[in-house]
C-alpha positions as a Python dict, from the first residue, in 0.01 Angstrom:
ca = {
    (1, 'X'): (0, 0, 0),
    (2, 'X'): (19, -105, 389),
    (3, 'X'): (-198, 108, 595),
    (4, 'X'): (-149, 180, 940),
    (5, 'X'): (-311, -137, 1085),
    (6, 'X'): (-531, 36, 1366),
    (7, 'X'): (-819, 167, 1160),
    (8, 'X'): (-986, 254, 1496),
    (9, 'X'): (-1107, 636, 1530),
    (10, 'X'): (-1087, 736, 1868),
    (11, 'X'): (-987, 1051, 2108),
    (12, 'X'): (-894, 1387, 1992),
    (13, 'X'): (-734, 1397, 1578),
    (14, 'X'): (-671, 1698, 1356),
    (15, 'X'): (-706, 1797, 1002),
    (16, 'X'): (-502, 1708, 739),
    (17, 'X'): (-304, 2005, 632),
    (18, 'X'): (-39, 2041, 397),
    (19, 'X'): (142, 2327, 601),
    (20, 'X'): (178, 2012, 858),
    (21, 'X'): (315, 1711, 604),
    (22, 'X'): (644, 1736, 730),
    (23, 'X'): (547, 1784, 1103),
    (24, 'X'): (312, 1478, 1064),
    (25, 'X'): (601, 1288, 859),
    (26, 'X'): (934, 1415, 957),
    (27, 'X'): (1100, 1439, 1285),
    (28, 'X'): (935, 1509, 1556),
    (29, 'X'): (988, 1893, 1630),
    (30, 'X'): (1165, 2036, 1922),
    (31, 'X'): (870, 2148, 2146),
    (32, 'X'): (681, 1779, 2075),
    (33, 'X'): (721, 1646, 2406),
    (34, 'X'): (647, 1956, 2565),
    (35, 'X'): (302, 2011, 2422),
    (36, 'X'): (224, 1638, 2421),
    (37, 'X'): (301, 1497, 2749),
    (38, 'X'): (193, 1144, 2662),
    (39, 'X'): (-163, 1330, 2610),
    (40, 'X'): (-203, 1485, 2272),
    (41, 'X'): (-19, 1263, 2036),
    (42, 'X'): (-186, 1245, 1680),
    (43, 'X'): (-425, 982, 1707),
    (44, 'X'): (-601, 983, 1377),
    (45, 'X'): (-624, 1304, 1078),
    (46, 'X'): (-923, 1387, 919),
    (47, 'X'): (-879, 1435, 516),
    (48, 'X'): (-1041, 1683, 331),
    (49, 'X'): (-1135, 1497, 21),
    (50, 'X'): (-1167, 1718, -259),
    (51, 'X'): (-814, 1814, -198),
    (52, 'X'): (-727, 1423, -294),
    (53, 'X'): (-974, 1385, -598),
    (54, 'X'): (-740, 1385, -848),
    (55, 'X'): (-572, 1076, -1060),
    (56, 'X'): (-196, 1136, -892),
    (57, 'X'): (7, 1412, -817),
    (58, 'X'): (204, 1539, -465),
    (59, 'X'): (-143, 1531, -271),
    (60, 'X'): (-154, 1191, -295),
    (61, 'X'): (168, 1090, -261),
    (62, 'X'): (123, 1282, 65),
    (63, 'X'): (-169, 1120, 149),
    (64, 'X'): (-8, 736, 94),
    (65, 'X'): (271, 847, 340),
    (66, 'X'): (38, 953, 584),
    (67, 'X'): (-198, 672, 553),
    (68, 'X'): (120, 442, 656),
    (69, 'X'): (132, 601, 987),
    (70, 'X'): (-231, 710, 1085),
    (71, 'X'): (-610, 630, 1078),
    (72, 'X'): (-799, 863, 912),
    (73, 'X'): (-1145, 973, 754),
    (74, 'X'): (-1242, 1142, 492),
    (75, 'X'): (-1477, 1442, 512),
    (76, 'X'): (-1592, 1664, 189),
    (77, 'X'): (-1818, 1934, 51),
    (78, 'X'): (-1937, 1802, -288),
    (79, 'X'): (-2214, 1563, -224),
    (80, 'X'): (-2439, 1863, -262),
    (81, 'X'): (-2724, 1588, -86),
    (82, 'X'): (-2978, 1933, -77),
    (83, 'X'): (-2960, 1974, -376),
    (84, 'X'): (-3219, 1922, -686),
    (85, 'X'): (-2941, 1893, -936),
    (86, 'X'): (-2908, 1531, -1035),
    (87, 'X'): (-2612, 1368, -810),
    (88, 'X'): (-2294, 1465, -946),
    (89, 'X'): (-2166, 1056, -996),
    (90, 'X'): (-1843, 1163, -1172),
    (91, 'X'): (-1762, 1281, -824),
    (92, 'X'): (-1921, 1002, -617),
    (93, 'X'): (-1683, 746, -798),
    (94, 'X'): (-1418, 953, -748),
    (95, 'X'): (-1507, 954, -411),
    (96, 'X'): (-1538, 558, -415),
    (97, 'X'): (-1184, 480, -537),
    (98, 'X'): (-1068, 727, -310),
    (99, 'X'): (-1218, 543, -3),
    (100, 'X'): (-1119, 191, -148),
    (101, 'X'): (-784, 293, -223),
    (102, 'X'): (-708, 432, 148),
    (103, 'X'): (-947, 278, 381),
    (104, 'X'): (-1113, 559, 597),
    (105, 'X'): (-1317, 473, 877),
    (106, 'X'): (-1576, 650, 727),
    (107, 'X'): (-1677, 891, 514),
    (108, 'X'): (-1855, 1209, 575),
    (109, 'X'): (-1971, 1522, 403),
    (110, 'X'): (-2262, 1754, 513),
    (111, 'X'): (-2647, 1856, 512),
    (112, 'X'): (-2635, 2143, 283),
    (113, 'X'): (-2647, 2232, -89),
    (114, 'X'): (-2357, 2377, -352),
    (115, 'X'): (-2474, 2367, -675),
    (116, 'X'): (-2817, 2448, -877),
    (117, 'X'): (-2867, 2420, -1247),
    (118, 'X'): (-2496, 2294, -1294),
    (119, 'X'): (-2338, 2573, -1092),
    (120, 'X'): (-2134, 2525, -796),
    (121, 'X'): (-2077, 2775, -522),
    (122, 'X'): (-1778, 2802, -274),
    (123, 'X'): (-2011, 2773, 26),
    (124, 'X'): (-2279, 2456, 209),
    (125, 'X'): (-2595, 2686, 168),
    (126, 'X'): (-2892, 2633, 391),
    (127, 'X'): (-3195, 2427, 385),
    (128, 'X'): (-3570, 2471, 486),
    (129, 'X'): (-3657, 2181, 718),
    (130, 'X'): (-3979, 2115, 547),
    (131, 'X'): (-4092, 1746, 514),
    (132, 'X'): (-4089, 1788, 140),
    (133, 'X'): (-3711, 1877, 227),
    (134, 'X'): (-3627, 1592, 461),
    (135, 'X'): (-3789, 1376, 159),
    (136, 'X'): (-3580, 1516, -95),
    (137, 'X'): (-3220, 1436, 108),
    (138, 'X'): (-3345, 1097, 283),
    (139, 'X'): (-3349, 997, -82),
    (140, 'X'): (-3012, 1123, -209),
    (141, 'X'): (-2838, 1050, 81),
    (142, 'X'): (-3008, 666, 26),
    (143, 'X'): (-2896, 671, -311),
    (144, 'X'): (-2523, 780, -241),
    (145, 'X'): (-2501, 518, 25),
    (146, 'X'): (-2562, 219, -218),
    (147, 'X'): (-2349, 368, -447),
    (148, 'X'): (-2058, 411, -181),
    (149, 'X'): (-2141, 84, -61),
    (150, 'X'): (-2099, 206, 320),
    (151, 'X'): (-2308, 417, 520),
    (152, 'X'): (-2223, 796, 564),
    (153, 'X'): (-2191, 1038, 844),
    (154, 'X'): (-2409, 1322, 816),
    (155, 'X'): (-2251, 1711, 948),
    (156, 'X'): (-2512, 1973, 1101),
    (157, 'X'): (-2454, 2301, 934),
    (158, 'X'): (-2358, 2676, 1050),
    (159, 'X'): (-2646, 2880, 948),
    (160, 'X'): (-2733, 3279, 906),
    (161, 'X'): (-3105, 3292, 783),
    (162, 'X'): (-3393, 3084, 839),
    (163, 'X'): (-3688, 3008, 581),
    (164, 'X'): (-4009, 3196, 582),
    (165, 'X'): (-4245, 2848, 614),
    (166, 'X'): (-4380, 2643, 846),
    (167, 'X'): (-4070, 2373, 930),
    (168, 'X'): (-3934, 2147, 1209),
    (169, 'X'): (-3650, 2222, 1396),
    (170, 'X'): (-3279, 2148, 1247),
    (171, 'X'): (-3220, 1857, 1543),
    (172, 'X'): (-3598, 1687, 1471),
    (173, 'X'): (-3433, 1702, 1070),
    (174, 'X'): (-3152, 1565, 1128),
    (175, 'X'): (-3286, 1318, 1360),
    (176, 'X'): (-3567, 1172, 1128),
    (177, 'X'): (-3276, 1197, 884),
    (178, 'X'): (-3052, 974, 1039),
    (179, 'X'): (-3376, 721, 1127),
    (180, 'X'): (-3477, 712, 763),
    (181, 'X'): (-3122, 640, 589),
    (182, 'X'): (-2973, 452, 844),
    (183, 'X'): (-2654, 729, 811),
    (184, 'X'): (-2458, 824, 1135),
    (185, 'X'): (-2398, 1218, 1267),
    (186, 'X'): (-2147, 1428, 1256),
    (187, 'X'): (-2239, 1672, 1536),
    (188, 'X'): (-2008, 1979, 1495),
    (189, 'X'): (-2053, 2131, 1835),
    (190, 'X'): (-1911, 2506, 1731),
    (191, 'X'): (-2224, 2539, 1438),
    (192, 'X'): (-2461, 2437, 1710),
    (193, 'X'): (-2322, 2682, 1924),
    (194, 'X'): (-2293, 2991, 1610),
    (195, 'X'): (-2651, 2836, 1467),
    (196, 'X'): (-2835, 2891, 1797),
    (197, 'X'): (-2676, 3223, 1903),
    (198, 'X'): (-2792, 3352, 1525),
    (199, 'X'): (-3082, 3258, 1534),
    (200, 'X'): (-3150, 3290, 1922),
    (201, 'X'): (-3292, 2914, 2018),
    (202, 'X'): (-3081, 2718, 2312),
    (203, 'X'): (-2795, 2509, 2175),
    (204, 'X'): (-2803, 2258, 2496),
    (205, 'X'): (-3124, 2176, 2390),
    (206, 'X'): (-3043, 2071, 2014),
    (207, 'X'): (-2729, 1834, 2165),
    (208, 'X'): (-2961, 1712, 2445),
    (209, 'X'): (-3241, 1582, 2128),
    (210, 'X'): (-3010, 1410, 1956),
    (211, 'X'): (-2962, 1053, 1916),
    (212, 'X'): (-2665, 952, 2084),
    (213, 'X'): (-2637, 632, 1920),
    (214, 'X'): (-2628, 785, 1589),
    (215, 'X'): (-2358, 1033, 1678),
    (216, 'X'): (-1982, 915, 1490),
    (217, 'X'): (-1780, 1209, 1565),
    (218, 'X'): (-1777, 1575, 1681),
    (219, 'X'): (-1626, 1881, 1551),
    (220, 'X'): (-1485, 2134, 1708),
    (221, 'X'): (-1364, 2478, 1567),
    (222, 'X'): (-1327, 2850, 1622),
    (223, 'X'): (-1558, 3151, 1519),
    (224, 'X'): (-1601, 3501, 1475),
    (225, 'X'): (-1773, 3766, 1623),
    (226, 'X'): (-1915, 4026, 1385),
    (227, 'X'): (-2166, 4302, 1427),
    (228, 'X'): (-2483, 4105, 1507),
    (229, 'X'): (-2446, 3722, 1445),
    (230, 'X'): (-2123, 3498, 1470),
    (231, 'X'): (-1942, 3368, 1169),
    (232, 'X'): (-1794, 2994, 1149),
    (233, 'X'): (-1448, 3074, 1000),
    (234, 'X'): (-1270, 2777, 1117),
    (235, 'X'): (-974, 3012, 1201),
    (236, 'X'): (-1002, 3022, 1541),
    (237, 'X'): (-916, 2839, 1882),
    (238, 'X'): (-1228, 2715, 2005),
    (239, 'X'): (-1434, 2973, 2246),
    (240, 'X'): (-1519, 2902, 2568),
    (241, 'X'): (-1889, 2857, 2552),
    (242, 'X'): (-1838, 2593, 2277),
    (243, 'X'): (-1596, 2390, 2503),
    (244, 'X'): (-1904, 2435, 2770),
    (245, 'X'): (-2131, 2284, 2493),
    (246, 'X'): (-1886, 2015, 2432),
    (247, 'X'): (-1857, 1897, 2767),
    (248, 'X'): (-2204, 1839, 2783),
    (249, 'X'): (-2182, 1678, 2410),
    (250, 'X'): (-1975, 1423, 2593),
    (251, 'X'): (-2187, 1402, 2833),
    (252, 'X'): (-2466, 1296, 2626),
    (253, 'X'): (-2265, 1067, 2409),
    (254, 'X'): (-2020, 926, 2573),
    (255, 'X'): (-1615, 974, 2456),
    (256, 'X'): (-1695, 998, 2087),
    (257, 'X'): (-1390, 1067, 1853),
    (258, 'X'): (-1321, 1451, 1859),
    (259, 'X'): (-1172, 1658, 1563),
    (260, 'X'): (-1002, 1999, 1586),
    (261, 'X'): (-1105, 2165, 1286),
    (262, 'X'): (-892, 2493, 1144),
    (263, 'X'): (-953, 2589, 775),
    (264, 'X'): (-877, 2911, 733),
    (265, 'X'): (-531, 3110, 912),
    (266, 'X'): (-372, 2778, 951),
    (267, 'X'): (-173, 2815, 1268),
    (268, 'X'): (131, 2628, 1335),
    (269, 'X'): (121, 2241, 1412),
    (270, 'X'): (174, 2276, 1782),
    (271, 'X'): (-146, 2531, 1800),
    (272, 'X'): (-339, 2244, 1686),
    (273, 'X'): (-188, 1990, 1912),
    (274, 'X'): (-246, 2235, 2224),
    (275, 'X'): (-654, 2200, 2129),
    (276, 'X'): (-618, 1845, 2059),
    (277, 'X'): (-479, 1792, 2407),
    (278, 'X'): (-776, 2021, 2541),
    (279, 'X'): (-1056, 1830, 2384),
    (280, 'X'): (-828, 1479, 2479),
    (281, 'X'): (-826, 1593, 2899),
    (282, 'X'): (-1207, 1616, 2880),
    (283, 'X'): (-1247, 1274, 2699),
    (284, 'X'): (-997, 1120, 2941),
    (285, 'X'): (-1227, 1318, 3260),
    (286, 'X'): (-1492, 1153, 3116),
    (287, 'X'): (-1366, 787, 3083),
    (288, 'X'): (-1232, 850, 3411),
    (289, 'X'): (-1554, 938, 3569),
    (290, 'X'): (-1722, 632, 3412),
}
């Protein structure tokens, strides 16, 4: 199957939905130009990739179409790397002949948990940053990275409870992390932001301790305020005081590839295009600047 021949991840991209196949694939709709302005094009889709798992079927038909035209990654939820269940390898070589067969520039999933004892749970559930902990992952994470045969990029979790031991902070984790596997970051700005508001430490702080060398991409998303403690719904423009936070993300790392993340109230395709050209002008101010 030819692939798009500019594998190259950079500037702002957008999920992979399948409310936007035809947008992506079709004509271009009427309001395109207007929302664009030679600023916000689609310059590469992240795919979710337990939604492309299976043997054939319209979601991957879908997916060869769109690999013709775009660069893309792939980003998941079922390494379960905090876990203590065995790794689930029926899904890792899934995983592997996914990425063979359509060529992301990389693959990513996240530092959190689903499963214990066999069962799997519809959520990335929180770890203690213990040194037994950072053990524990350094390990799987080394072990899914030989069997990928590529290195993977690592996503900071949203969090609503912290553990009752002694532990390092999440960025000193996910630092030593990234120094002991080798793996790159994922640094999803909005859970910073939701994280540190929770649980009341300062979110400039955590992007300003991070490696910047180790950072492959940045999320961006939208979240909720509830009585008490923000909730990362993904179903949501992105607040103000997370675009704050990116800017200095940028900042610290330089123009690295942006994604617009919306999981839940999909909104229409131009909705997503409008943030995409938000998080392009400050990545365009920045190379500007330089």
């Amino acid at each position: 199957m030819p692939h798009f021949s500019d594998a190259r991840i950079a500037g702002a991209g957008i999920g992979l939905r399948t409310k936007h196949y035809q947008d992506l694939l079709g004509a271009k709709p009427p309001h395109f130009q207007e929302i664009l302005d030679n600023k916000a094009q689609v310059r590469w889709l992240e795919v979710l990739t337990d939604n492309y798992l299976g043997a054939g079927g319209q979601p991957l038909y879908y997916l060869e179409k769109v690999r013709e035209q775009y660069p893309i990654t792939l980003h998941g939820v079922g390494m379960s790397l905090g876990s203590t269940d065995p790794l689930n390898l029926d899904y890792l070589a899934r995983l592997k002949s996914l990425a063979e067969r359509f060529e992301p520039a990389w693959v990513s999933d996240h530092l959190a948990w689903i499963s214990v004892d066999g069962r799997y749970v519809h959520d990335l559930l929180p770890l203690p940053y213990t040194e037994e902990a950072l053990q524990h992952v350094t390990e799987r994470a080394l072990r899914v990275q030989d069997y990928l045969g590529r290195r993977i990029v690592i996503e900071n979790p949203s969090t609503y409870l912290t553990f009752n031991v002694p532990q390092m902070a999440e960025w000193e984790f996910v630092t030593a992390l990234a120094e002991r596997t080798d793996c790159r970051l994922l640094v999803d700005v909005n859970n910073i932001y939701v994280s540190a508001t929770n649980h009341g430490f300062d979110a400039l702080a955590y992007v300003n301790a991070l490696p910047g060398d180790r950072v492959a991409e940045i999320h961006l998303a939208g979240y909720e305020e509830l009585d008490g403690y923000l909730f990362d719904t993904h179903g949501y423009r992105v607040r103000p005081p997370v675009w704050a936070l990116y800017k200095a993300a940028l900042q610290r790392f330089g123009p690295v590839p942006t994604l617009i993340e919306w999981d839940n109230d999909i909104p229409p395709f131009g909705v997503l295009l409008e943030e995409a050209a938000k998080a392009q002008a400050q990545i365009d101010r920045l190379r500007e600047a330089a």
